[in-house]
C-alpha positions in Angstrom: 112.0 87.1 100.1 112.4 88.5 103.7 113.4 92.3 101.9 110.0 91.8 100.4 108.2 91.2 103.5 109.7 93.8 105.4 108.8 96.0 102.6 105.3 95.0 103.1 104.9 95.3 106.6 106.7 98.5 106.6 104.2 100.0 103.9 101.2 98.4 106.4 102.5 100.1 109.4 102.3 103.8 107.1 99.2 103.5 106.2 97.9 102.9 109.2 99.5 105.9 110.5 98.6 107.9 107.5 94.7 106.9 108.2 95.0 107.7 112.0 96.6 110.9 111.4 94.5 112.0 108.6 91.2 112.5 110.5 88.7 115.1 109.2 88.4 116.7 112.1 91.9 118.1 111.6 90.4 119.9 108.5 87.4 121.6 110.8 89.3 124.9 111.4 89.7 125.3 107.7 85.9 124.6 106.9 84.7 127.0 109.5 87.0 129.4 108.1 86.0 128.6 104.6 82.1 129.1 105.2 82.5 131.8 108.3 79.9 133.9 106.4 77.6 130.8 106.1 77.1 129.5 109.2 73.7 128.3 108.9 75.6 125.5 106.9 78.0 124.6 110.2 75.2 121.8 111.3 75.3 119.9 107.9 79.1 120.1 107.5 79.6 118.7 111.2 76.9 116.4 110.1 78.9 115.3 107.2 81.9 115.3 109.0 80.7 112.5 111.8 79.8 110.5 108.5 83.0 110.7 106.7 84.9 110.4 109.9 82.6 107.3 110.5 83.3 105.6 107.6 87.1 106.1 108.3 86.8 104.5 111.7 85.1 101.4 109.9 87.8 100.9 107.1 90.4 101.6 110.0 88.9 98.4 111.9 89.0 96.1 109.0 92.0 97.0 107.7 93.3 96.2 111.1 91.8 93.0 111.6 93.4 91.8 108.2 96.4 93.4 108.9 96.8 91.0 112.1 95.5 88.2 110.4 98.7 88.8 107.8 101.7 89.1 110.5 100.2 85.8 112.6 100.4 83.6 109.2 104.5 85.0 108.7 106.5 82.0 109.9 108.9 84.6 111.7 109.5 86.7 114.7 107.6 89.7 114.4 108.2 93.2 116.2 107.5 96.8 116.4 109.5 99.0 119.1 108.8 102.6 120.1 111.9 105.2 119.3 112.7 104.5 122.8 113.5 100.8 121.7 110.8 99.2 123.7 108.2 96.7 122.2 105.1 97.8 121.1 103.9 94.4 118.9 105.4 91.2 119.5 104.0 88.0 117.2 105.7 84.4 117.1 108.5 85.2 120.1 107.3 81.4 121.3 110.7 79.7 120.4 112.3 82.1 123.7 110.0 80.7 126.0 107.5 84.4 125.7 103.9 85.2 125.2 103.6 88.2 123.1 102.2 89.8 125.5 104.7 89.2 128.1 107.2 91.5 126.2 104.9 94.1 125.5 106.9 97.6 127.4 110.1 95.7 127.5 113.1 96.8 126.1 114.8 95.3 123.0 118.0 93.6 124.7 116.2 91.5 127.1 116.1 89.0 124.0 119.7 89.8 122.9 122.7 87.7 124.0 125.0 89.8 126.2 127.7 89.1 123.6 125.6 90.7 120.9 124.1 94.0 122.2 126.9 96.3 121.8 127.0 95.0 118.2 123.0 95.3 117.3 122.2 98.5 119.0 121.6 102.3 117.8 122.5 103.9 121.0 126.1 102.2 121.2 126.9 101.3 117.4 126.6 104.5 115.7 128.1 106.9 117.4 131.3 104.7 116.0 130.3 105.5 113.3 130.1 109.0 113.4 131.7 111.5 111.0 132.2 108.5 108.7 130.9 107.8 105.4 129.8 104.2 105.4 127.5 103.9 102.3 124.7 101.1 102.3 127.3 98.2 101.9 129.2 98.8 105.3 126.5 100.6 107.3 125.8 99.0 110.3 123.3 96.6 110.7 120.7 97.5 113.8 118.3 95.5 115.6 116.7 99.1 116.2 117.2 100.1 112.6 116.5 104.1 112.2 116.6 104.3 108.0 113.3 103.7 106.2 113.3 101.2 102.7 111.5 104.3 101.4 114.2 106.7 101.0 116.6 107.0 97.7 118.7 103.8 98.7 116.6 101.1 100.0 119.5 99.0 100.7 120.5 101.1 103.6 117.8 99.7 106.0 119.3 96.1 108.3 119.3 93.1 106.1 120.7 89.4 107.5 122.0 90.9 110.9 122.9 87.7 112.3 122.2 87.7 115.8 121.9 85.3 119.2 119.1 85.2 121.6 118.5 84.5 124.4 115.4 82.5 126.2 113.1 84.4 128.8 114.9 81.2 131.2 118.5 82.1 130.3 121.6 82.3 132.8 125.2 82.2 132.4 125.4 78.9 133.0 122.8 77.6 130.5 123.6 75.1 128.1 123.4 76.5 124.5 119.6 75.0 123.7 118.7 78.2 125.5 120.7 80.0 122.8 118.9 80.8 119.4 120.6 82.1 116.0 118.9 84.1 113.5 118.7 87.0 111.1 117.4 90.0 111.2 115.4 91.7 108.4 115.0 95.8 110.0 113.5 99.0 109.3 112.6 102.6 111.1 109.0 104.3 110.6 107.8 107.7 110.8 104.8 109.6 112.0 104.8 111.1 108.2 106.0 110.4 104.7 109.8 110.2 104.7 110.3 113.4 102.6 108.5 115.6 105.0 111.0 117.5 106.8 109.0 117.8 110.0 108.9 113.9 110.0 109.2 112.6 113.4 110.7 108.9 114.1 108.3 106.8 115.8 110.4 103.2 116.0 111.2 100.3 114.3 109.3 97.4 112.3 111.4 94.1 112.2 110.9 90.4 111.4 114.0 87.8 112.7 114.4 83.8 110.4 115.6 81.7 112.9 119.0 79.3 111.5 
């Protein structure tokens, strides 16, 4: 179930991606180039180019709006962070005591049990793991997860990384109701389609199930 969702909300982040870096005006060069003998047509291509580009900016909106609407009915934690592992969408963090938007530019392990973030993140878990072939069933699970589910072996992305976090009102001395269990369902996304070479990583899309 939660491989599926992640699947989804991967494929939502793409193609909102895909529409923002798709714009028509990108193409202008090319037109101009096309029709450089013609340019008494230049005012009605521009023309039709604010149309189109319009249009775009209209199905960008509402696909947005639904989009939202989608990831605040999931009965799970919700997050996107930069490649730099800070949060860039937060949804349904309630149950550690923070607003959405208080975690917004925050990094990662400011939810992560101090026991647990030398086993959940990139920066300090894979370069054990370097030089070795791991294959998808002992790769390390990441709660900054680089691998897409769209490359050959889907099963490489983090699946049930089990995980404790902490509450924003945590200390050392807290009793263990500050203390939350969960799983981790996470995947990376690009600025383009995974096979394109020139790809560049732009973060990570993850939902946590509480236990």
């Amino acid at each position: 179930m939660y491989f599926s969702i992640i699947i989804v909300f991967f494929g939502l982040i793409m193609l909102l991606i895909i529409l923002q870096d798709r714009k028509f005006k990108s193409n202008l060069p090319y037109i101009i180039s096309d029709n450089d003998n013609q340019l008494e047509n230049l005012k009605e291509l521009t023309e039709r180019l604010n149309a189109a580009e319009k249009k775009i900016n209209i199905f960008e909106k509402q696909f947005e709006e639904k989009y939202f609407t989608l990831i605040n009915l999931i009965p799970l934690g919700v997050y996107i962070l930069n490649k730099d592992g800070l949060f860039t969408f937060v949804r349904n963090f309630e149950f550690l005591g923070w607003e959405s938007s208080e975690l917004l530019g925050k990094h990662f392990s400011i939810i992560i049990h101090p026991d647990y973030i030398n086993d959940v993140s990139r920066d300090i878990v894979l370069p054990k793991y370097k030089g070795r072939l791991t294959g998808s069933k002992n790769a390390p699970g990441l709660f900054d997860e680089r691998r897409t589910p769209f490359s050959d072996d889907q099963n490489r992305i983090t699946q049930n990384l089990f995980i404790c976090m902490i509450h924003k009102d945590w200390c050392q001395s807290s009793d263990c109701s500050m203390v939350k269990k969960g799983l981790v369902y996470s995947a990376g996304y690009y600025d383009s389609i995974v096979r394109d070479p020139n790809k560049g990583f732009s973060g990570t899309v993850g939902v946590i199930k509480l236990t």
